[in-house]
C-alpha positions in Angstrom: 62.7 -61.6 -110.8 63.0 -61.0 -114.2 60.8 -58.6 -116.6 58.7 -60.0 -118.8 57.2 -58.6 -122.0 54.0 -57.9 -120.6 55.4 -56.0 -118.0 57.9 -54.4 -120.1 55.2 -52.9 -122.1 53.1 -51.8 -119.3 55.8 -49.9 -118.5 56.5 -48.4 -122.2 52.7 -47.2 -122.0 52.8 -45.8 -118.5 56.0 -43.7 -120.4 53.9 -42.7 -123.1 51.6 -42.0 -121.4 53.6 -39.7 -118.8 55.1 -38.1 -122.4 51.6 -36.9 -123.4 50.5 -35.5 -120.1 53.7 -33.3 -120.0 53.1 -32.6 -123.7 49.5 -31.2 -122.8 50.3 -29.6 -118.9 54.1 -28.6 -118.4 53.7 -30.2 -115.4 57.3 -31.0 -114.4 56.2 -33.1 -111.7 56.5 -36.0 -114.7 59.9 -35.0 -115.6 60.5 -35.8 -112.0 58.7 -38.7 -112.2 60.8 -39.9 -115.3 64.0 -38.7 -113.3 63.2 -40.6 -110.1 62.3 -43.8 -112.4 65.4 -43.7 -114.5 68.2 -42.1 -112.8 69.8 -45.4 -112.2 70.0 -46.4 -115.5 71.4 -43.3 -117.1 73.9 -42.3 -114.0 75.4 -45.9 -115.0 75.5 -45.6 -118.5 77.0 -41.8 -117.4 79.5 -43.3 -115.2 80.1 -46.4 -117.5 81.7 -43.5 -120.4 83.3 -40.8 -118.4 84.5 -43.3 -115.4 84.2 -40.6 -112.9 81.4 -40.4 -110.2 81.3 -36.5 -110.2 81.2 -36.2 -114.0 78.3 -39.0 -114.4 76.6 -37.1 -111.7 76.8 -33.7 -113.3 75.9 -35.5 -117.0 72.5 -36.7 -115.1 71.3 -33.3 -114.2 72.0 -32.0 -117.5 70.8 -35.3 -119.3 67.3 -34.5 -117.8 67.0 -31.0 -119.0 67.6 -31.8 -122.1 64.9 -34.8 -121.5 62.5 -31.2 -120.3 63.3 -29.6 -123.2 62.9 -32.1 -126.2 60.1 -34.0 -124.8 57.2 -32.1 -126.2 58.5 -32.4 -129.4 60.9 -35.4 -129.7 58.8 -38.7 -131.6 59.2 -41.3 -128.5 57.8 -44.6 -129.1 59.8 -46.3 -126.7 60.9 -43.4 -123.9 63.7 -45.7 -122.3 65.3 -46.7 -125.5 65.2 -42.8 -126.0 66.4 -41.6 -123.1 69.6 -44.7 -123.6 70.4 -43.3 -126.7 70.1 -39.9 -125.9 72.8 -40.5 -122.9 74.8 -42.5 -125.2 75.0 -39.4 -127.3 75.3 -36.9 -124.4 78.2 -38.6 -123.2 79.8 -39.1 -126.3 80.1 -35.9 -127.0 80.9 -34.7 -123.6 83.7 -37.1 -124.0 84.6 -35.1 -127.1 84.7 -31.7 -125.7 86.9 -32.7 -122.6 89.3 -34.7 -124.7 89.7 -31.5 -127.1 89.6 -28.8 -124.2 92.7 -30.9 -122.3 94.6 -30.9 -126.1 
C-alpha cells in the first residue's frame, strides 16, 4: 500500500516530536525507537555504498551514535531526510578513508 502525504507527515511529526522529547529527557529509549524504525533504510543505503554486509552493518551502529550525539543540537525539520543525508555523508567518507588506508 503506498504512503500517502498525510501519512507521511504524520510520521515527520511523530519524528519531531520523538526529537524534542530526547532533546528535553536523554532518554535513549527514543534513539532506540528511531533505530528500530529506521534501520532498514539506512543499513540499505549502508550496504548500497560500501557493498559489503559486514561493513553496512558496522556503519549502522556507528550511524546511530552519531544520530545520539547530534540530535539535541542538529536543526531537523524533516528527521528521515536527515538521517539519509547524514548516511549518505557517513558512508562517503568511510568510503574515503578505506580507499586511502588500502593506497
Amino acid at each position: 500500500m503506498p504512503t500517502t502525504k498525510k501519512q507521511l507527515e504524520f510520521d515527520r511529526q511523530l519524528d519531531l516530536t520523538a526529537i524534542r522529547e530526547y532533546r528535553r529527557t536523554k532518554n535513549l529509549r527514543i534513539i532506540d525507537e528511531l533505530y528500530q524504525k529506521y534501520a532498514l533504510l539506512v543499513y540499505g543505503v549502508c550496504l548500497n555504498h560500501l557493498k559489503k554486509r559486514d561493513l553496512a552493518k558496522e556503519m549502522l551502529v556507528q550511524i546511530f551514535k552519531i544520530v545520539q550525539e547530534r540530535i539535541a543540537k542538529a536543526d531537523v525539520k524533516h528527521f528521515r531526510e536527515w538521517l539519509y543525508e547524514l548516511t549518505l555523508q557517513e558512508c562517503a567518507d568511510f568510503a574515503k578513508i578505506s580507499s586511502s588506508e588500502n593506497n
